[in-house]
LOLUM-347890 format. One line per 4 residues: number of its first residue (from 1); their letters; for each residue x, y negated, z of C-alpha. Coordinates in steps of 0.5 Angstrom, whole numbers, plus 500, padded with zeros to 3 digits. Last residue first. Example, Ala and Ser with C-alpha at 12.3 -4.5 7.8 and 13.67 -1.06 7.14 Angstrom:
// LOLUM-347890
2	sa	527/502/514  525/509/516
//
This chain:
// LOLUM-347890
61	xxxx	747/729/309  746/725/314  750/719/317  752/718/324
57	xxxx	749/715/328  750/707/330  745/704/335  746/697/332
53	xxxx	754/697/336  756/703/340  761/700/342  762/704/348
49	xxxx	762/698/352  756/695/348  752/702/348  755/703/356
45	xxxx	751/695/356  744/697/353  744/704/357  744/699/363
41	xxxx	739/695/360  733/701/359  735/703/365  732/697/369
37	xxxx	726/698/364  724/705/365  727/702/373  720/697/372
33	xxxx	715/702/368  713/705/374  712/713/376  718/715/380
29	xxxx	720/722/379  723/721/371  727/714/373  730/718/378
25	xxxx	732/723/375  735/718/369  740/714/375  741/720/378
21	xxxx	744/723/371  747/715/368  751/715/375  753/722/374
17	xxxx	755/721/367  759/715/370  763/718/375  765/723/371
13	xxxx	767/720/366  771/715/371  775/722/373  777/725/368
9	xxxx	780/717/365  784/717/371  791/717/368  789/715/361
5	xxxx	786/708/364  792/706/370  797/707/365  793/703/361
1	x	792/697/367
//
C-alpha cells in the first residue's frame, strides 16, 4: 500500500487540490450558508488526515 502511496502521490494531489478548487468556486457562486458549512467540515477532516491538529501555524518571530 506504500508503494502504491509514493508511486501516485502526483496524482492523488491533484485530484484533491481540484476537488477543494470546485468545491470552494462553488460555495463563492452560490448564496446559501448550507455548502459554507458542508465545506467548512470537509476542510475539517483534510486538517486531521493532514495532521494538522489545533489549526497548527507556524511560529512568528
Amino acid at each position: 500500500m506504500l508503494t502504491f502511496i509514493i508511486s501516485h502521490l502526483d496524482e492523488m494531489l491533484i485530484a484533491i487540490s481540484s476537488i477543494i478548487a470546485g468545491a470552494s468556486a462553488l460555495a463563492a457562486l452560490t448564496p446559501t450558508q448550507k455548502d459554507d458549512l458542508f465545506l467548512m467540515k470537509v476542510k475539517k477532516l483534510i486538517d486531521i488526515l493532514a495532521l494538522n491538529v489545533g489549526n497548527a501555524k507556524p511560529a512568528t518571530a
